[in-house]
N, C-alpha and C positions, 0 to 999 in steps of 0.2 A: 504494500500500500504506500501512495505516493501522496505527503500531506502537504497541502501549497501553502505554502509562507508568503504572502504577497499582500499589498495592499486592497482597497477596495475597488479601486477606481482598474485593478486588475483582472485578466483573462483566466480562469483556468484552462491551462492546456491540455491537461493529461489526465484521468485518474487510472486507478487499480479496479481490476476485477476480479474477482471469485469463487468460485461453484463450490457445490457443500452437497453433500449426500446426507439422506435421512436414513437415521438408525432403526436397525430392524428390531423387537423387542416383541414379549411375549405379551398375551391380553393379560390383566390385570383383573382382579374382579368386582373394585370399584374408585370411582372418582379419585380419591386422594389417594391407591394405590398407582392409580397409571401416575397425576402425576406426580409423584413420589418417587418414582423407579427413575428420574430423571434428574432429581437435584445431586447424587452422587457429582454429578460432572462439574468440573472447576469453574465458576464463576466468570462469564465471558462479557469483561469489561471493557470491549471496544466502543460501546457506546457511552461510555460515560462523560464525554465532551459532551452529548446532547444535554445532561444534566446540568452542567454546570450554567447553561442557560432553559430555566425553569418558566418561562413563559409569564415575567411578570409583569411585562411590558405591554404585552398583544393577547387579546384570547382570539383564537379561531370562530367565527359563527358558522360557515358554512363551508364544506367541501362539494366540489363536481366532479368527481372520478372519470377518467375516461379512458378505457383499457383497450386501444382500438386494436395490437395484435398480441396472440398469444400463440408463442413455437412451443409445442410439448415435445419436441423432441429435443430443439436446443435449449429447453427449462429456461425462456426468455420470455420478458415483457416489451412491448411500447404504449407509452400512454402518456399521458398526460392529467393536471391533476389543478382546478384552478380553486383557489382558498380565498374567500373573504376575512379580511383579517381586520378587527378592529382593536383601536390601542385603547389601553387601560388608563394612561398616565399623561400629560402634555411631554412635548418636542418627541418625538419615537422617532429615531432616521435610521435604525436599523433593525430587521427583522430577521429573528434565529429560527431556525425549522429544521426537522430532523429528518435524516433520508440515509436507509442505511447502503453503501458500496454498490450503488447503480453509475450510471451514467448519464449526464446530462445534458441535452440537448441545446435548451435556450431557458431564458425565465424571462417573465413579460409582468410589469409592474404597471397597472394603471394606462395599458397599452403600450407600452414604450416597454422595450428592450433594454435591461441592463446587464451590467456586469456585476459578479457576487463572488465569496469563495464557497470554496466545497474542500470537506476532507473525508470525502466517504462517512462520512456522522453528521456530520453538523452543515447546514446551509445558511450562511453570512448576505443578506439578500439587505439595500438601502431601500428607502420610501420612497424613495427622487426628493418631494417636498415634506418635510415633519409632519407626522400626525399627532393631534391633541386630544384628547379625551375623547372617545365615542366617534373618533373620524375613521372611514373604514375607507381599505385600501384592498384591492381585488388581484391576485399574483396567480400567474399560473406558469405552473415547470413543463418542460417539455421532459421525458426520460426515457430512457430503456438500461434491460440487463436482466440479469440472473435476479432473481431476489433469494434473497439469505434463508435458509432454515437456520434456528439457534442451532445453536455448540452442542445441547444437550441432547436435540430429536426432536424435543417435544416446543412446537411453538414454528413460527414464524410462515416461508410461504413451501408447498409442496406441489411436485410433480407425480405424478403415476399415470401412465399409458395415457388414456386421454382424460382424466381429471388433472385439473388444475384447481388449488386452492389454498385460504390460508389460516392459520389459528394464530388469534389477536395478544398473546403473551408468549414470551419463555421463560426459561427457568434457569439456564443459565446465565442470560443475560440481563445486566444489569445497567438501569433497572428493568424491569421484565416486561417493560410495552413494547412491542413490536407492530405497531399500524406501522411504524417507517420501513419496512421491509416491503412493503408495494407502492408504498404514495408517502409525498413528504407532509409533515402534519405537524403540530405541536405534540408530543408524544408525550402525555403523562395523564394521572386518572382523573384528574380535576379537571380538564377543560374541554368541555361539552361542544359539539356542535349538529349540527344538520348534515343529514346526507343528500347524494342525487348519485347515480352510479350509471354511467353507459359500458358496456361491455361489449365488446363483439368477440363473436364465437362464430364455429363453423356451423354451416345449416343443418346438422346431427344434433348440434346440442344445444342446453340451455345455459343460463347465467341464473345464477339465484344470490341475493344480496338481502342489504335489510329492508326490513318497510313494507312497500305495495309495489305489486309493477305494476309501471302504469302505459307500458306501450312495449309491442315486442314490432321492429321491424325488418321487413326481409332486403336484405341489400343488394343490388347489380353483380354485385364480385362473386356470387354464393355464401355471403356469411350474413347472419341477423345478426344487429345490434339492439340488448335490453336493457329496457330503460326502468333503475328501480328510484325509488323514493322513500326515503324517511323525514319524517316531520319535528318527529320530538328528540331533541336532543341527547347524542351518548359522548363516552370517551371514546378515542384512537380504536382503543385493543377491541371495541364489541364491534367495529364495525367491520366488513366482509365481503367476499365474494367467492362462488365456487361455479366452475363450469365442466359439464361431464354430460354425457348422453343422457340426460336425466328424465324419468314421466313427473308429472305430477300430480302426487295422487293429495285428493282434498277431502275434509270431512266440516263438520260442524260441532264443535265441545262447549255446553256450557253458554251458547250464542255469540261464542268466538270459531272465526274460521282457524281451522287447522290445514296445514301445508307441509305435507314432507317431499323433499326433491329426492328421489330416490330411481333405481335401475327398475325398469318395468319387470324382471322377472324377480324382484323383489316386495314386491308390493303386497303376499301375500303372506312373510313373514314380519313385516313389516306392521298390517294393522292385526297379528297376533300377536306382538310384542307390545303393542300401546294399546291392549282394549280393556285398561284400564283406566286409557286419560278423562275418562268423563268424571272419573270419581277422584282424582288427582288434583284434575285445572279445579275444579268443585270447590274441592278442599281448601286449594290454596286460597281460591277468590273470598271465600268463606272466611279465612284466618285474617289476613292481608290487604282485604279490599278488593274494589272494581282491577281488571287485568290491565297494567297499564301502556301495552300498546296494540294494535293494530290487528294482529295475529299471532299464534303459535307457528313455528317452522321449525322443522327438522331437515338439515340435510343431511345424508347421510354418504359415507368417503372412503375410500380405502386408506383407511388409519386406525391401528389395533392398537391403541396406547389413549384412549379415551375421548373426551366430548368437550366441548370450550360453547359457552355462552351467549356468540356471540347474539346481540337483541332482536328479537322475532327470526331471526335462522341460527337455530343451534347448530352446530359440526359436530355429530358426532361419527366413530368408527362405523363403518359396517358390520364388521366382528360382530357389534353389539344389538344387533338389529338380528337377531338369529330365529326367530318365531316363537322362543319359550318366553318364558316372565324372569328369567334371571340376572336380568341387567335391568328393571322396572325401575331399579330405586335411581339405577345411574341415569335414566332421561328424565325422569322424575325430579335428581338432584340439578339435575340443570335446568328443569321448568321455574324450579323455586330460585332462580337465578333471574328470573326477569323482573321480579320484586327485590332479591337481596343481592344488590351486585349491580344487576342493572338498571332500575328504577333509583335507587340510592346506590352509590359507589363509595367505596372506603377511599380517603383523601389519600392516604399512600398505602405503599407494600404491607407497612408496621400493623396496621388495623385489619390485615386482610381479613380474619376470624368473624368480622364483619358482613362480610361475602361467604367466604369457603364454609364459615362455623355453622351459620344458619342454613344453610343450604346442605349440610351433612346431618344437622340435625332434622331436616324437612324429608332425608330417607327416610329416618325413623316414625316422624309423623305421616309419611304418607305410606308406610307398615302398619301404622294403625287405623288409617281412613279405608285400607283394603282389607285388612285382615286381623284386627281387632286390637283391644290392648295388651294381652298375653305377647301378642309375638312383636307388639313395639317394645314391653320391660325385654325381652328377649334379646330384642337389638340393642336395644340401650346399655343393658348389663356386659353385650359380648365387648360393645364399644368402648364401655367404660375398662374391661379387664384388661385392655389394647395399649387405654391409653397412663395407669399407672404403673403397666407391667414394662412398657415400651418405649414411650414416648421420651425418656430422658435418657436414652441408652445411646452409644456414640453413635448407632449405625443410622439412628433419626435426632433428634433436635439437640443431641449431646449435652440436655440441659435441663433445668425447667426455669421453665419462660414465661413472663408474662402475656396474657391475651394482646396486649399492646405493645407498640414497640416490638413485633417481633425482626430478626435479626433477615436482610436481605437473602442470606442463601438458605436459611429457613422458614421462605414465603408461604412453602405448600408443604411444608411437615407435618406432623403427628400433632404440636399442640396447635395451631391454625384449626386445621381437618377435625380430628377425632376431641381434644379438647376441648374446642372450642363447641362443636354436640354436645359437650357433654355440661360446661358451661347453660348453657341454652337450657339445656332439661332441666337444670337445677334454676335456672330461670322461671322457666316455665311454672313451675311447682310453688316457688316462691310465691311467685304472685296470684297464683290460680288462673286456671285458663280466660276467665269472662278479662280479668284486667291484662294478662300475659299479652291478648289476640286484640285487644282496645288498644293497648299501649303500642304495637307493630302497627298497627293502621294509623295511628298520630305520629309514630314517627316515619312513617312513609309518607303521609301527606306532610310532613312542616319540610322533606327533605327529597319531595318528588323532582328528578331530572338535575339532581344535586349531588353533594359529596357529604359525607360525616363521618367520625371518628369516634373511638370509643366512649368518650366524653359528651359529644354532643347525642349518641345513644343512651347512655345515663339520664341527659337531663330530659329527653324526651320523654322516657319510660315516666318518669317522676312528674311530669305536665300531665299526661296522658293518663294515668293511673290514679294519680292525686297519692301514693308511695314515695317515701322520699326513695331511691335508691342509691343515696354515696356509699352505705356502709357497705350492701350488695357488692360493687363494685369494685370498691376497695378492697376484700375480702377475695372476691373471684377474676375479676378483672385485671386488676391491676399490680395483684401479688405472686409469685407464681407458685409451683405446689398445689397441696393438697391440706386439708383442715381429717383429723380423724376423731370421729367421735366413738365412744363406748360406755358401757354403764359399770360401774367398777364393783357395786354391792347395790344389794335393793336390803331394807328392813321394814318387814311386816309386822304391824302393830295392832291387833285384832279391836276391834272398840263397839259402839253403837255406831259407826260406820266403821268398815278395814280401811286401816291407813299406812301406806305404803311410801317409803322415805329411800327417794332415788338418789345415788350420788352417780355421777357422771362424771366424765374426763375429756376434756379435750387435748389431742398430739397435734402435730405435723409432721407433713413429709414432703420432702422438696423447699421449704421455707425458713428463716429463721426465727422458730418459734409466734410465727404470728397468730397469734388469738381472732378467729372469726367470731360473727355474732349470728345467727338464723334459727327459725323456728325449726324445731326436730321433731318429728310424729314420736312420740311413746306408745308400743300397743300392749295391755294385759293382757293374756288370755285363758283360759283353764280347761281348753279342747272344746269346750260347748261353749261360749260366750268370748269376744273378742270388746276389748273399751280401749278405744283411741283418744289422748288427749294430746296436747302440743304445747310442747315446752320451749321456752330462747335461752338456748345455750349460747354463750357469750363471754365466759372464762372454763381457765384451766380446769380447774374442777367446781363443783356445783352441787346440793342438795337440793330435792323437788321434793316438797312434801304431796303427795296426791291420794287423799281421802276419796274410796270407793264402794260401790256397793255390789260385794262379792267379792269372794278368795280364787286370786290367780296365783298359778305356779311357773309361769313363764312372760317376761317382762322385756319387751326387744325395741330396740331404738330405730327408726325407720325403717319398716320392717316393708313399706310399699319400693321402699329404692328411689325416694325423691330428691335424695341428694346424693351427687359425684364425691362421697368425699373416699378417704385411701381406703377403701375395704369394697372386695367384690362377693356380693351374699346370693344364696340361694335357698330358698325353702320347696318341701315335696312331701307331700302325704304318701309314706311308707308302702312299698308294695314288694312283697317278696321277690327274692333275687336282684341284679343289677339296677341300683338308683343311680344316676349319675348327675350328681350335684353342680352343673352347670355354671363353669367359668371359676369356680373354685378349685380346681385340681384337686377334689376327691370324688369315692364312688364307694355308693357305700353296699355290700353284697347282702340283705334282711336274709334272714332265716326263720324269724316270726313277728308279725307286724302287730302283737300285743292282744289285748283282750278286749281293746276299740282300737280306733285311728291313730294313728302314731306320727307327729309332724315333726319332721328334721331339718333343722335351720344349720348351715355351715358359712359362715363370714371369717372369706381369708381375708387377714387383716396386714395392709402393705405396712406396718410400722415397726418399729424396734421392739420387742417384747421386753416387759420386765426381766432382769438377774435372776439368779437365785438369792434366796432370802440368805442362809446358811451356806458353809462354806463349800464350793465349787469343789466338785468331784472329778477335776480333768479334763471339763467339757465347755466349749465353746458354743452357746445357742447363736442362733442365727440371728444377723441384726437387721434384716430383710423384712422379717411378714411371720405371724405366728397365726393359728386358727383357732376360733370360737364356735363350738356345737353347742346349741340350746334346739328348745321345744316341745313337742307334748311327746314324752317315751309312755304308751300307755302299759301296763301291767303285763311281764310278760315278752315286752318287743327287746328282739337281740337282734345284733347285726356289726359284721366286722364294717372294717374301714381300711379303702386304699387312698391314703397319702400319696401324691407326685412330687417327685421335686425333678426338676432340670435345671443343672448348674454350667450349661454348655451358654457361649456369646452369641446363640442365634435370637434374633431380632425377631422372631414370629413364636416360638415358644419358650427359649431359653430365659436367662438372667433372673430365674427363681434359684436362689441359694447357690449362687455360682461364687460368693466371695466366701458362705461358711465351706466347701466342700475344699477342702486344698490339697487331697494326696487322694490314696485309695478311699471306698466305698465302705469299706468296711468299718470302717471308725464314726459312719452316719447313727447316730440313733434318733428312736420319739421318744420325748417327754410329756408330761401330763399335769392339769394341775387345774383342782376342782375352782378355784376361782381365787382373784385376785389375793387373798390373805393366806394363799396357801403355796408353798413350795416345791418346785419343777420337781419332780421324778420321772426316772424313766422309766413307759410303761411296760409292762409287767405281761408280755406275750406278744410279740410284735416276728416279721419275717419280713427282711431286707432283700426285695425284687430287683437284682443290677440288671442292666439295660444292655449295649452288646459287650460291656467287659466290665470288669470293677473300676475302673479310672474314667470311661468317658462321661461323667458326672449325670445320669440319666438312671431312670430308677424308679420307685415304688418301693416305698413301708407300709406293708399291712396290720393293722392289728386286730387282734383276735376279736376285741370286744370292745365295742363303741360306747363310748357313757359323756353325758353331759358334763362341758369344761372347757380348758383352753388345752391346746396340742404344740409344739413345737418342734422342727427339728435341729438334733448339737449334734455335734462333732467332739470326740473323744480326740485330745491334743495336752501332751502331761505337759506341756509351758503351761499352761494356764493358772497362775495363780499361785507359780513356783515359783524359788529364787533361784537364780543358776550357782548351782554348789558351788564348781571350780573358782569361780571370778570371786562371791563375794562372799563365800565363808571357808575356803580352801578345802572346801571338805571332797570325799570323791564316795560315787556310789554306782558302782557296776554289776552286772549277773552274766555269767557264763554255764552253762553255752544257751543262743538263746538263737533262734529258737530251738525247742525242747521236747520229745515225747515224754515226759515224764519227771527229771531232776535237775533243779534251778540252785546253783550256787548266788548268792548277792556278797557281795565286798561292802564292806566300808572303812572308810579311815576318819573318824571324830576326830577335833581338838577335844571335845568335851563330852561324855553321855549323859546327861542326866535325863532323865524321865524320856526316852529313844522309845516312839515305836515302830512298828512296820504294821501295815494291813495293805493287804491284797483283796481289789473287788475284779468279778467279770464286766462286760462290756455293757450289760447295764446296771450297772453300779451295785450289783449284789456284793456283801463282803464276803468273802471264801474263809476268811485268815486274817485275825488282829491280837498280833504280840506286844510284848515289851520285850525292851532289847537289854542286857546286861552290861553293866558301865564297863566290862574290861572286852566285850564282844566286839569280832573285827566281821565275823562274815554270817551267813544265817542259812542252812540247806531245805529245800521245799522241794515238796515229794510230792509231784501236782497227777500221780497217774489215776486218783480217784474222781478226777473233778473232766468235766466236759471238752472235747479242744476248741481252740478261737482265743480271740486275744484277753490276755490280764492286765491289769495295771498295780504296780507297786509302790505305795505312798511311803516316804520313809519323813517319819516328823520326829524332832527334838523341841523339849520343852514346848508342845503342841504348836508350832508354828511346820507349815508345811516348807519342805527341805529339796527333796528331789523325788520326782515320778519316774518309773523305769517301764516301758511297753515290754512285755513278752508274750511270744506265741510258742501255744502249746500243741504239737500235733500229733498226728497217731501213732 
């Protein structure tokens, strides 16, 4: 690339040009998976001169597109492209616009021909005469060239056989508008304008763009040139065009015409993949308001890597056009785009949660307008387990981030995407639906054809609602993490009403210690009668006195799943054989489901478990996530339990206890422990399922017998809680031979013995053997051939302080 250093009143002579191939990539199997699979790629910063001139001077009102040829085979354009430009400010004599590594013809200012620079980014274009406030000046480029795909794949303009087309951002590129990859523009999310679109194509095919068309005509040469129209004002990145042998097949939704540009032997997977949109557009119009433009349009592309927004003609892949329902949520997620995104636009990249969140969280609503509310908590909980298991892991947003401000090469991550759903649902609940779906219609209307940010989101909610929402905000928005609530003891005080004295706890995860404030459901229940009250939890810990009438034996804190915070729970009325407690990695095997109904609540909990109360036996618990079983066990009900753990770096099921597990498998155990006042032990009949070897951290603990409490898994590690002999008390303590079928010598060499003992437990902390040792004793012989093989541990304590732990295995 050749970048010209010249004055104004200078010619460019020369530029550089280009060609870029589109990456081939496997279908994904939703919205923020396709584009997720594409910010790996390094940040492609050749546009960033466009930025440094932000359009503060001039807003665009209207573009006239005019794409007179298109070579698909030399993946070439010519066209032309003429901007109404009005200035913002007095004196403007210079006009910045952005145009990525084309070639340019001429530019014509106000009919007059001038000179301007280019450096393949940026266009340096004069007024001839100063514009002052509100004075509009009319420029039109003459260009041609290859137009750029981003760096990543995903984004910019593509070639395939005789499609021609383009999608309005990338992901590598920063920042991520790409309108200047076909037509030069002000390229950023803020500045709206009008479209007009002429295209010529050959007489095979069509042009579909945004708007209305509003004249197709057939030209002398053999090609139609189509003529489209949009009236109400977008950014750069939604506007479009796409040209292919296209039919067009039309419907009626809701008293909106529907339009998909699609392959005529397509048409018949096509309206069985959307023959849900009447109850979709429905829902949306329902939630959101009248539809704010024109038409629904879908076209549909040869592109397996997802769907882009742009307004009244969606792009999406053909892949996903397949005739089943399994891509419903992804055209779905891009309907709910023409209100969150495109109706209102997020002011920069940092807000996108704005766009992306609502619109990920509109799969889940529109799983409940098709298929009820079971299989939306379904979606909600898989998404929620996604996004605390996942989301801060290196392979996605290597962090945890706030909703705002998120970082440019984390525009379309895990917390944008799946957090920001899961933000939204806990929205939603906060406020209840009548004020949740009140508040999105006043903040669509104060912000209709506009821009906002997380802030002017807040304060709209808070107009709109008559809710203050700062604390909301504050709390979910603007902190990043997660808030984890738990109930640490209940006391029952039996009276002329039962009076039930909650204490509660609030943690974090991902924060530093920030204290949320929100109403939390409490539910009683004693298997026949369930009583919901609601409490605001708002500190660390908390007392609820709540006087009721009737004795409950199970007492569970959000027990509907209305808030996102770090625990993924699941409840199921008991039914013989395989339960599988969904999204909690257990499963639990019944063998009698009791003498009534038997309800099994499991909440893996992402936060640091308590210690042990008394002194550590060797064992490191896990500082990751422990689990809570409660619910109604009725009289009678047994049933084991399979524990998962994966301690492997995969991003889709791993980083569950990948920092406790640190050598072989065999040193994993469960502990147990009836409730908060009582201390970890390890349980007492368990079998440790390794995955394909003992090292590759994958696996299953079964226990024999399931019982109401908290579970944990530690790791048996004799540092824990020892002094190292050698260094800081010169002492030495060894055993040969080791390992051993049968006879264990130990060594020692004391400065001192007094009160020395040794005890030896098995690997769940049974004791086998607890001596004293004799002040003139240098070694100790054990004669372990009565006792089970698998590994020992040897504690050796002077004057009861722990001294040194020795591993030994015992074999056959």
């Amino acid at each position: 690339m050749r970048i010209c250093q010249i004055l104004i009143t200078a010619v460019v002579l020369a530029l550089s040009q280009n060609s870029f191939a589109q990456k081939a990539v496997e279908a994904p199997s939703s919205c923020q998976e396709m584009k997720n699979l594409f910010l790996k790629t390094e940040p492609d910063n050749t546009n960033n001169a466009a930025a440094s001139q932000p359009g503060d001077t001039i807003h665009v009102a209207h573009y006239k597109i005019s794409v007179d040829t298109i070579n698909f085979s030399a993946h070439t354009i010519r066209a032309n492209t003429e901007l109404t430009v009005v200035a913002k400010v007095n004196n403007v004599t210079t006009i910045y616009l952005s145009l990525l590594q084309l070639n340019i013809d001429s530019i014509i200012v106000n009919n007059l021909q001038v000179f301007y620079v280019y450096d393949d980014t940026t266009l340096t274009i004069p007024t001839i005469t100063p514009l002052n406030t509100n004075d509009t000046a009319v420029v039109r480029i003459y260009y041609n060239g290859a137009p750029k795909t981003d760096a990543s794949g995903w984004g910019g303009f593509y070639f395939s056989g005789t499609f021609a087309f383009n999608l309005g951002v990338g992901f590598a590129a920063i920042p991520h508008n790409l309108g200047k990859v076909w037509f030069p523009c002000l390229d950023n999310f803020t500045d709206r304008a009008t479209y007009e679109f002429y295209i010529n194509t050959p007489n095979t095919s069509k042009a579909f763009c945004n708007g209305e068309l509003v004249s197709e005509i057939v030209n002398t040469n053999g090609t139609k040139t189509w003529y489209w129209r949009l009236n109400l004002p977008i950014p750069t990145y939604l506007a479009c065009m796409a040209v292919a042998p296209f039919y067009t097949l039309t419907r009626t939704s809701n008293g909106i015409p529907v339009e998909w540009a699609c392959l005529i032997t397509d048409t018949i997977n096509t309206l069985n993949t959307f023959q849900h949109i009447d109850t979709v557009l429905g829902a949306y119009i329902n939630a959101y308001g009248t539809y704010p433009w024109n038409k629904v349009g879908y076209t549909e592309v040869p592109f397996n890597s997802g769907a882009m927004e742009h307004a009244t003609a969606i792009t999406i892949g053909k892949a996903f056009i397949n005739g089943s329902l399994t891509y419903e949520t992804l055209w779905a997620h891009e309907l709910s785009h023409m209100w969150w995104g495109d109706k209102v636009t997020c002011k920069t990249s940092g807000d996108m949660w704005l766009n992306e969140g609502f619109a990920t969280f509109n799969e889940a609503f529109t799983t409940e307008n098709i298929y009820g509310i079971i299989p939306y908590k379904n979606w909600i909980r898989s998404n929620h387990h996604k996004v605390v298991q996942f989301a801060h892991v290196p392979q996605n947003d290597g962090a945890y981030l706030t909703m705002n401000n998120i970082p440019e090469d984390h525009t379309y991550g895990f917390t944008v995407y799946q957090k920001g759903g899961d933000v939204v649902h806990t929205l939603r609940n906060y406020l209840s639906d009548s004020l949740f779906f009140a508040g999105s219609k006043y903040y669509m209307n104060q912000f209709a054809y506009g821009n906002a940010d997380s802030y002017d989101l807040r304060d709209a909610l808070t107009a709109g609602t008559g809710v203050d929402m700062t604390r909301f905000f504050d709390d979910w928005v603007f902190t990043p993490g997660f808030p984890h609530f738990s109930i640490d003891s209940v006391v029952y005080v039996p009276g002329g009403l039962d009076h039930y004295f909650v204490y509660t706890r609030q943690r974090s995860r991902g924060n530093p210690n920030h204290i949320y404030s929100i109403p939390v459901d409490i539910t009683f229940s004693n298997g026949l009668m369930d009583t919901t009250v609601t409490i605001q939890i708002d500190s660390a810990t908390q007392m609820f006195h709540i006087p009721l009438v009737g004795v409950f034996d199970w007492v569970a804190l959000d027990r509907s799943e209305k808030i996102s915070d770090a625990n993924v729970d699941y409840e199921k009325t008991a039914t013989i054989g395989a339960n599988v407690l969904i999204e909690t990695n257990v499963t639990l095997n019944v063998s009698n489901t009791g003498s009534a109904s038997s309800i099994v609540r499991v909440e893996n909990n992402y936060v640091t478990p308590d210690g042990f109360k008394q002194s550590n036996p060797g064992i490191r618990l896990s500082d990751y996530h422990y689990w809570k079983v409660d619910g109604i066990f009725s009289t009678g009900f047994s049933s084991n339990a399979t524990f998962n753990y994966d301690g492997t770096i995969s991003a889709t099921t791993g980083y569950l206890d990948n920092t406790l597990i640190t050598g072989i498998e065999d040193s994993l155990v469960i502990l147990y422990r009836q409730g908060t006042s009582d201390d970890w032990s390890i349980v007492n009949g368990y079998t440790v399922t390794f995955g394909a070897s003992h090292v590759d951290k994958k696996g299953s603990i079964i226990i024999d017998t399931l019982k109401k409490g908290e579970y944990v898994f530690g790791y048996y590690d004799y540092t824990v809680g020892v002094s190292n002999i050698s260094n800081t008390k010169n002492y030495s303590f060894s055993v040969q031979p080791n390992p051993s079928s049968g006879i264990y010598n130990f060594y020692f060499d004391l400065k001192r013995l007094n009160h020395a003992t040794l005890r030896i437990f098995d690997e769940r902390g049974t004791t086998v053997l607890d001596t004293a040792l004799k002040s003139n004793q240098t070694s100790f012989l054990w004669d372990a051939g009565k006792f089970s093989k698998g590994i020992y541990f040897v504690l050796l304590r002077v004057n009861g302080e722990k001294i040194a732990v020795q591993k030994v295995v015992l074999t056959d």
